[in-house]
C-alpha positions as CSV (number, residue, x, y, z in Angstrom):
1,X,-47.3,19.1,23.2
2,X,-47.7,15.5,23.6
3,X,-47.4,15.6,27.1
4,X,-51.0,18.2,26.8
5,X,-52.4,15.3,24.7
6,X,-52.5,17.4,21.6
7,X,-50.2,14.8,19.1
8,X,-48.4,16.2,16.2
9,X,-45.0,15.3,13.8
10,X,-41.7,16.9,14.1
11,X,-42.1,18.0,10.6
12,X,-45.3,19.9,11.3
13,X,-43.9,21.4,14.1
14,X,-40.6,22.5,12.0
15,X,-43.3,23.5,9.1
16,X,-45.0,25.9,11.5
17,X,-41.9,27.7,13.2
18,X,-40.9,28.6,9.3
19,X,-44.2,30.0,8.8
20,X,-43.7,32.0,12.4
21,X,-40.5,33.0,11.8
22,X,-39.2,30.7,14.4
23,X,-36.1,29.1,15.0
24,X,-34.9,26.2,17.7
25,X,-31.8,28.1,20.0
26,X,-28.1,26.8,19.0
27,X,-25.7,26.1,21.0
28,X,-22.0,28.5,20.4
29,X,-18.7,27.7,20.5
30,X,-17.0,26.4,23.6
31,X,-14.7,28.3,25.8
32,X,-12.2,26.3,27.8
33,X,-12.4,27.7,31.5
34,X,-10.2,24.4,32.5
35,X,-6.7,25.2,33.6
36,X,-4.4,21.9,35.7
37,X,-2.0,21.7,37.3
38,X,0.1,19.2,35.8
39,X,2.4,18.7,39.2
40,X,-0.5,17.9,41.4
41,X,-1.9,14.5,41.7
42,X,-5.3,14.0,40.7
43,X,-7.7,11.2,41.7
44,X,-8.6,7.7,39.3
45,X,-11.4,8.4,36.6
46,X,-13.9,6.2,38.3
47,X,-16.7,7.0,35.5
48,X,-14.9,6.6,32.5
49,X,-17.5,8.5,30.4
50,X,-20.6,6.4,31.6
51,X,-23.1,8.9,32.8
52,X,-25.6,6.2,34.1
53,X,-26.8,5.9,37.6
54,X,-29.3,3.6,38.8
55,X,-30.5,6.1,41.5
56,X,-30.3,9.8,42.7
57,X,-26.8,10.3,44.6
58,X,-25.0,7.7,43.0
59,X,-23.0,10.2,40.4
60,X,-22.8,13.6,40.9
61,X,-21.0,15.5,38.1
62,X,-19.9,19.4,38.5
63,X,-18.7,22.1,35.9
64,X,-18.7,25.5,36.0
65,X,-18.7,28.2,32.6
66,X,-18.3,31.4,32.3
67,X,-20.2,35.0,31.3
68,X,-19.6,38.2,30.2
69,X,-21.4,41.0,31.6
70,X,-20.9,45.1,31.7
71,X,-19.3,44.1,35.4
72,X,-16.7,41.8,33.7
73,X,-16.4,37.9,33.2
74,X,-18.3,36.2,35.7
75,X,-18.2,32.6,36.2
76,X,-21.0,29.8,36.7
77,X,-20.3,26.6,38.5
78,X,-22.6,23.4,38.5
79,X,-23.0,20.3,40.0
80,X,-25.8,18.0,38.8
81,X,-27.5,14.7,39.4
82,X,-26.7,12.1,36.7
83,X,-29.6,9.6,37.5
84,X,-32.4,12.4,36.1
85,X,-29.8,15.4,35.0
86,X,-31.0,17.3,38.1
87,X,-29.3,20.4,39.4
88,X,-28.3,20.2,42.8
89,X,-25.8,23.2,43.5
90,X,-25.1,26.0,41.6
91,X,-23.5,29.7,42.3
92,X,-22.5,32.8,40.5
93,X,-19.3,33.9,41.1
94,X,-16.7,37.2,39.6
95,X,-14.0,35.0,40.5
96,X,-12.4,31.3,39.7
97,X,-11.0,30.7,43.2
98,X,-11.4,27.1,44.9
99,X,-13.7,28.7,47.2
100,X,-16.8,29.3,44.5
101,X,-16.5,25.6,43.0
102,X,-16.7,24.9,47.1
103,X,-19.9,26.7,47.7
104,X,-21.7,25.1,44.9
105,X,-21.1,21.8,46.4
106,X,-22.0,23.0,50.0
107,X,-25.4,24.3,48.5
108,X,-26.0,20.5,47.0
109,X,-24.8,18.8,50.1
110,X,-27.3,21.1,51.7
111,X,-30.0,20.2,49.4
112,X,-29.5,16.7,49.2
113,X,-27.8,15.3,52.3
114,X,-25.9,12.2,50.9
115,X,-25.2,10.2,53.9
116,X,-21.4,9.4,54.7
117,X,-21.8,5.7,53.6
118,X,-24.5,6.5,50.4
119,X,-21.5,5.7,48.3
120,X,-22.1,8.7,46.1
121,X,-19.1,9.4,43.7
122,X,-18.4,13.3,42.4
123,X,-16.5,13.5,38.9
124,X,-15.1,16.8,37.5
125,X,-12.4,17.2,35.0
126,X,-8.9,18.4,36.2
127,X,-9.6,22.1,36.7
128,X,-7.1,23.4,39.7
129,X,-10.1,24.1,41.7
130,X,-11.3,20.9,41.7
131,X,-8.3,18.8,42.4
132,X,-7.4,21.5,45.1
133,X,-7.0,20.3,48.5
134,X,-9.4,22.3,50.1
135,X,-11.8,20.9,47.4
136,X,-10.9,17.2,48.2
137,X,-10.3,17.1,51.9
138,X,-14.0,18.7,51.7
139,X,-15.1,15.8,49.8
140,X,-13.8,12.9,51.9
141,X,-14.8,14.8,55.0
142,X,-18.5,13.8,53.9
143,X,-18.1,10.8,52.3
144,X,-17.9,11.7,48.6
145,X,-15.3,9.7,46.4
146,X,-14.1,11.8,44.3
147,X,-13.3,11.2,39.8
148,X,-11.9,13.4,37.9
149,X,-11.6,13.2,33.8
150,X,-8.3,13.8,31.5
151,X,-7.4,18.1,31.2
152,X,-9.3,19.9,28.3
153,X,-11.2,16.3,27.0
154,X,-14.9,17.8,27.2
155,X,-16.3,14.0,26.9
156,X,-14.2,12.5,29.8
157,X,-17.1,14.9,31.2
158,X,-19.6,15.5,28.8
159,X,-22.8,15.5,30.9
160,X,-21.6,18.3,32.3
161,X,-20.5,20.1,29.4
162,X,-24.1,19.5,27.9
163,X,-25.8,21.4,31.1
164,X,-23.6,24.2,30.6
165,X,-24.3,24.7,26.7
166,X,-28.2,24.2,27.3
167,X,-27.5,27.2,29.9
168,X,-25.7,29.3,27.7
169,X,-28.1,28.5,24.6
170,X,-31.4,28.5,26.5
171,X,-30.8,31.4,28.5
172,X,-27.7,33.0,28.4
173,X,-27.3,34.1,24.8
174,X,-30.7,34.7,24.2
175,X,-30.9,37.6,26.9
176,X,-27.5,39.4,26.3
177,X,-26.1,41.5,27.0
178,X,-25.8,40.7,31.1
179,X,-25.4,44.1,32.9
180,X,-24.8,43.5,36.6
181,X,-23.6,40.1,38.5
182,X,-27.2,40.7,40.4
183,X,-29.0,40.1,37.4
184,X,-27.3,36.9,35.9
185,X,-27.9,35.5,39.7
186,X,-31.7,36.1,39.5
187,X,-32.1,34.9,35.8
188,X,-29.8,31.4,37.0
189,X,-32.2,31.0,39.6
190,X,-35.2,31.0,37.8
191,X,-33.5,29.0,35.1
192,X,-32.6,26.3,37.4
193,X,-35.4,26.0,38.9
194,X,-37.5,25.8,35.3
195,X,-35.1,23.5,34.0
196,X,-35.2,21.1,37.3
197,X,-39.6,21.5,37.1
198,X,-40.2,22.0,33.8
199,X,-37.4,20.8,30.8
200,X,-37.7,18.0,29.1
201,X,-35.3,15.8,28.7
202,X,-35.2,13.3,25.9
203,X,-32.2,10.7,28.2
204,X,-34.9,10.4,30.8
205,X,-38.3,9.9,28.7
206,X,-39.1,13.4,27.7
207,X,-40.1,14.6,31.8
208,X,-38.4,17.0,33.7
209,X,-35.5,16.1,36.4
210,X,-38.0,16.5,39.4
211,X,-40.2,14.5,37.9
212,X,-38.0,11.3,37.5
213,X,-36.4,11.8,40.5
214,X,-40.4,12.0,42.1
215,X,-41.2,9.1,40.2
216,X,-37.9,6.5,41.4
217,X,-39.2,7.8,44.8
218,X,-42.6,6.7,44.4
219,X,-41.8,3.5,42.8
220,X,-38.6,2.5,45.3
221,X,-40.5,3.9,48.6
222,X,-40.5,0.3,50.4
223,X,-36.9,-0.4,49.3
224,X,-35.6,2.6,50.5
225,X,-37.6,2.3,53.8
226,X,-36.2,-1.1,54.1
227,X,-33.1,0.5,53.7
228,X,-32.8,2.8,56.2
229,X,-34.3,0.3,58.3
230,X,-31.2,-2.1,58.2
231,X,-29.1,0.9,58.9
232,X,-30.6,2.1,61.9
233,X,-30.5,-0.9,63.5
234,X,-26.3,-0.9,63.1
């Protein structure tokens, strides 16, 4: 409401939802969907629970959830933008294979196009899919370097953990029950792309993802030239 110009208190808005009936969503319990493999070897925490950036494709952070439909579980899989909490990749999948947490990243690396020397680092926890070698010889083949948190410690990443639960609270709860895989594909799409346009977000001043990444843009457009510039010329 403040961003319409129309000022107002927390505790008249809270005074009002009573009188309407209305209540803010809450989040539900969480489900641990991470399973390791304790023989393989997993990659350095590079992040150690720091979800800062200083610029869009510095961190990316992935995750993936799960939800029941009359089809059976399906499975939701993540990967976001820590400099304005953007999602980049996402995909719906009745399945936990390696190959779903693949084509998540394939759809941000289409949407993004991190160059091979943009330095960009990709954290997860230990989930098998993740520290799988398809998953990481994908990664190094463009350039990512990959982190990875300690098994079953949600904070080690926590930024993703928070995506999921606003997706489970803001949509995924309040429209059950989920009847076909078809439909919780459409409603993930229009959620991502409302939450991306449209959510605010307190970490980033109360804007929406596009609109901080839109506005580093717009305030960094000669360094960035400048940038590319000096690597053209190598």
């Amino acid at each position: 409401m403040h961003r319409e110009g129309l000022p107002i208190a927390r505790c008249t808005v809270q005074r009002l939802m009573h009188c309407l009936g209305l209540e803010g969503a809450r989040r539900g319990k969480k489900v641990r969907t991470t399973h390791a493999d304790p023989a393989r070897p997993c990659p350095l925490d590079l992040v150690n629970r720091q979800f800062k950036a200083q610029h869009p494709d510095q961190l990316w952070v992935s995750d993936f959830t799960y939800v029941s439909t009359w089809q059976g579980q399906m499975f939701v899989a993540f990967v976001i933008d820590v400099y304005a909490r953007r999602i980049v990749g996402w995909r719906v999948s009745s399945h936990m294979r390696t190959d779903f947490v693949v084509d998540a990243l394939e759809q941000a690396l289409c949407a993004r196009q991190p160059g091979q020397d943009a330095g960009l680092i990709h954290h997860s926890d230990r989930g098998s899919q993740y520290v799988s070698i398809r998953y990481t010889e994908r990664l190094a083949e463009v350039g990512l370097t990959p982190s990875v948190g300690s098994t079953g410690d949600s904070y080690d990443n926590a930024l993703a953990e928070t995506i999921n639960g606003l997706y489970k609270t803001e949509l995924i709860y309040k429209r059950a029950p989920w009847k076909t895989r078809e439909s919780l594909e459409l409603a993930t799409l229009q959620w991502v792309h409302w939450f991306n346009h449209e959510r605010l977000l307190e970490p980033i001043g109360h804007i929406p993802p596009a609109e901080a990444e839109a506005n580093y843009w717009r305030l960094n457009a000669k360094t960035v030239v400048q940038a590319h510039a000096r690597t053209s010329t190598k």
